[in-house]
Every structure is written in structure tokens, then in C-alpha cells.
Backbone as CSV, one residue per row, in Angstrom:
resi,resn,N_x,N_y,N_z,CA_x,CA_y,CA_z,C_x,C_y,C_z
1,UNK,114.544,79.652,119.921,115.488,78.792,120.631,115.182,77.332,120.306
2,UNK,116.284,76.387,120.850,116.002,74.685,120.484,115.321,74.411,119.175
3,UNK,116.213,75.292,117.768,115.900,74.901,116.382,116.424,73.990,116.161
4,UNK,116.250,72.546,115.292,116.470,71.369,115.291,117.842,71.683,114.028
5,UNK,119.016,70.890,114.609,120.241,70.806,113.707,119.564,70.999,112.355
6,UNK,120.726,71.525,111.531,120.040,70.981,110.015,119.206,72.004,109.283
7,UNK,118.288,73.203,109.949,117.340,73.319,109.855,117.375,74.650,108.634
8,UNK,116.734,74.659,107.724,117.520,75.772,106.391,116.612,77.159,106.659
9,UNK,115.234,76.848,107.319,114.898,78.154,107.662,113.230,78.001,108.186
10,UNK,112.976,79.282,109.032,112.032,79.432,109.832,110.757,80.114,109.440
11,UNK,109.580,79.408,109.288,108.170,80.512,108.937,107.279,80.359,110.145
12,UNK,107.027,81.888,109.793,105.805,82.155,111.249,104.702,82.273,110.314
13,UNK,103.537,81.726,111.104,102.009,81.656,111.060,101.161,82.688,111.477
14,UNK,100.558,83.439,111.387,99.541,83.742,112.494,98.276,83.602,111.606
15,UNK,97.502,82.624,112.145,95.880,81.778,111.619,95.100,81.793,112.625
16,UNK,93.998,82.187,112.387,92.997,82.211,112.769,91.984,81.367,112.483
17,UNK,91.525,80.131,113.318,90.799,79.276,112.637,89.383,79.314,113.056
18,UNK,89.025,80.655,113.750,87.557,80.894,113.766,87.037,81.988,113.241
19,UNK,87.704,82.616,112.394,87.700,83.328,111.230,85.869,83.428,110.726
20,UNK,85.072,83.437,110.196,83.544,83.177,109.889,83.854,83.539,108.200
21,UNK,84.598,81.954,107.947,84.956,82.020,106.654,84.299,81.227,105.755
22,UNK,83.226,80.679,106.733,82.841,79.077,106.186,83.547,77.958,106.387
23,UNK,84.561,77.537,107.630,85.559,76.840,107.854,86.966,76.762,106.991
24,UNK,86.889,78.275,106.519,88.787,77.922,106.104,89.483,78.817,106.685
25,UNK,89.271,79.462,107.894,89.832,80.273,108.690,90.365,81.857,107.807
26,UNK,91.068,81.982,108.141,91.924,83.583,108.016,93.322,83.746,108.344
27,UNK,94.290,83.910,107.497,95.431,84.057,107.915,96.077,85.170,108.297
28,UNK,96.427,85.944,109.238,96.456,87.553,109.173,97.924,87.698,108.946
29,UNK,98.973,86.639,108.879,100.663,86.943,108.628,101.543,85.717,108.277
30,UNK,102.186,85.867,107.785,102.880,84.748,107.226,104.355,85.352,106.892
31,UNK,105.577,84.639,107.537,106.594,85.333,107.242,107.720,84.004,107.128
32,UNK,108.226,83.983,105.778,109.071,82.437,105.379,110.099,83.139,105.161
33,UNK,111.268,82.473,105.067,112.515,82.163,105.163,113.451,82.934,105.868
34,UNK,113.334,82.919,107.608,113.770,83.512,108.407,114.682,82.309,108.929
35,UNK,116.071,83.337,108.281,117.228,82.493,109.276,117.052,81.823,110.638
36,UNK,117.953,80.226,110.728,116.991,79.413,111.963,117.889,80.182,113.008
37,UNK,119.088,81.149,112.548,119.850,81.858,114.165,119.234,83.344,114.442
38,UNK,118.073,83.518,113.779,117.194,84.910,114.283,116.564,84.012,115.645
39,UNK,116.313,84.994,116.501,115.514,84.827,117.802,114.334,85.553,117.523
40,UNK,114.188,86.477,117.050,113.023,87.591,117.260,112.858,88.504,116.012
41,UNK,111.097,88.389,115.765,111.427,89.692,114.886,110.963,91.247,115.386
42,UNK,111.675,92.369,115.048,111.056,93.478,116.099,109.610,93.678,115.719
43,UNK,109.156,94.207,116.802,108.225,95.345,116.807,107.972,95.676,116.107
44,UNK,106.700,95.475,114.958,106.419,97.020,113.969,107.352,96.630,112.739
45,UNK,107.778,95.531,112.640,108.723,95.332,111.157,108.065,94.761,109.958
46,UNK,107.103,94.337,110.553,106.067,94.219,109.204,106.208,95.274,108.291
47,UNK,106.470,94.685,107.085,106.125,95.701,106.123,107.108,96.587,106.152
48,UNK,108.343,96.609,106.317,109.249,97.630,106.550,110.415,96.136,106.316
49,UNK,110.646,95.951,105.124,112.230,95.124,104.761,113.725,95.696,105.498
50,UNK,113.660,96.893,105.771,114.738,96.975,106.454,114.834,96.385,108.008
51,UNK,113.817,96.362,108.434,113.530,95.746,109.787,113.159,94.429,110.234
52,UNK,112.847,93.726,108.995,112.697,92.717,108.878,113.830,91.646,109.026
53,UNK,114.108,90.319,109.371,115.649,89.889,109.578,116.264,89.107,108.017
54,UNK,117.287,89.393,107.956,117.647,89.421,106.405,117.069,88.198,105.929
55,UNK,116.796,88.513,104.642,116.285,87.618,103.831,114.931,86.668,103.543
56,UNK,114.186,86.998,104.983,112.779,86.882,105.381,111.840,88.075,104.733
57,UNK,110.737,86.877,104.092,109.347,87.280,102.907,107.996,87.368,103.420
58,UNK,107.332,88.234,103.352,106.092,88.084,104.221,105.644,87.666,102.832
59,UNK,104.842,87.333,103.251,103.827,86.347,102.091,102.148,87.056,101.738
60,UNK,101.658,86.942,100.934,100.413,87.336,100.851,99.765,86.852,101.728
61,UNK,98.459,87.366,102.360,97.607,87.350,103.569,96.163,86.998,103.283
62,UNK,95.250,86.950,103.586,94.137,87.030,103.707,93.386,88.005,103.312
63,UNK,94.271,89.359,103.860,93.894,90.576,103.750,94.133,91.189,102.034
64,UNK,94.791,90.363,101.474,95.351,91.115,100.417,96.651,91.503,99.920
65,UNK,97.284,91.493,101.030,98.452,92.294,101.012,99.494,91.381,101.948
66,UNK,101.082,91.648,101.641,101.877,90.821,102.564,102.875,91.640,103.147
67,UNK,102.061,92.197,104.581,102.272,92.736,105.481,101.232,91.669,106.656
68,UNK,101.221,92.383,107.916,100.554,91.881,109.083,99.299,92.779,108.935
69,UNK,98.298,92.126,109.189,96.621,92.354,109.571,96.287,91.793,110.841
70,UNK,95.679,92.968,111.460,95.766,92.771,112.882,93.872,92.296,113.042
71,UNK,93.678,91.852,114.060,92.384,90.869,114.530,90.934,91.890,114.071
72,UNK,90.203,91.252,113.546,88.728,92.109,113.516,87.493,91.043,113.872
73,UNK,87.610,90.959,115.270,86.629,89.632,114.995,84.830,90.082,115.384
74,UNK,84.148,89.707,114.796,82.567,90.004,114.585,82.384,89.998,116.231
75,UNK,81.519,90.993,116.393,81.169,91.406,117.936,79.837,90.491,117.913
76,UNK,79.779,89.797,119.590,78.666,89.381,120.057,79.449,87.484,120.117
77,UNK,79.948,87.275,119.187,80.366,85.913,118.670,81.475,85.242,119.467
78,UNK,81.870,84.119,119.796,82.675,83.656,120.694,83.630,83.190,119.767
79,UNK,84.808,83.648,119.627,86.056,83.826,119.460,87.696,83.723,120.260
80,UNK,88.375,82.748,119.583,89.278,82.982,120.414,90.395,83.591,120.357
């Protein structure tokens, strides 16, 4: 909601900047050129282009791959 006039298209982040990368964090998703009149992307559409909202690219990850990687953070360690 409240996308600024004008606007040619929408990328989501998800970064992790306490990652134990040596300070360059971890990116676990990245998804560019999502129309600015999408509201939402579903559930579980990672990685599945049909579910994805047209014309939106997940991007390579951290993990390797450009889909979503979900949290693994080192036990004992303060994390947010």
C-alpha cells in the first residue's frame, strides 16, 4: 500500500545482518520486479513461477540458489 506515483516496480529484501559472516550479513530472499499494484505475495510461492506475481524474479541468495532460505542461526549466540 502508499507506493509512491511513478513507481516502475517493487523488490523485497529479506537480510540478515547478524549473519556470522564476518560483517557482510546473509541474504536469505530477494525478489525484483514486482508490479507496484501487487499487495502480497502468497504463501509458499517461492520457487514456484506460477505463484509468483507476474513478472517478478527471485534473485540468487546467499544460499546458492534463487528461491527463499529460511533462518539457521548458530545456537547459544544472540541473534535477532
Amino acid at each position: 500500500a502508499h507506493v509512491p506515483p511513478g513507481t516502475r516496480s517493487i523488490v523485497v529484501t529479506m537480510y540478515d545482518p547478524d549473519a556470522p559472516t564476518g560483517g557482510l550479513g546473509w541474504t536469505h530472499w530477494e525478489v525484483v520486479n514486482i508490479p507496484p499494484s501487487e499487495t502480497s505475495i502468497q504463501k509458499g510461492a517461492s520457487g514456484d513461477v506460477g505463484r509468483m506475481p507476474a513478472g517478478a524474479l527471485e534473485t540468487l541468495t546467499d544460499f546458492g540458489e534463487s528461491k527463499y532460505g529460511g533462518p539457521c542461526p548458530p545456537k547459544g549466540e544472540s541473534h535477532r
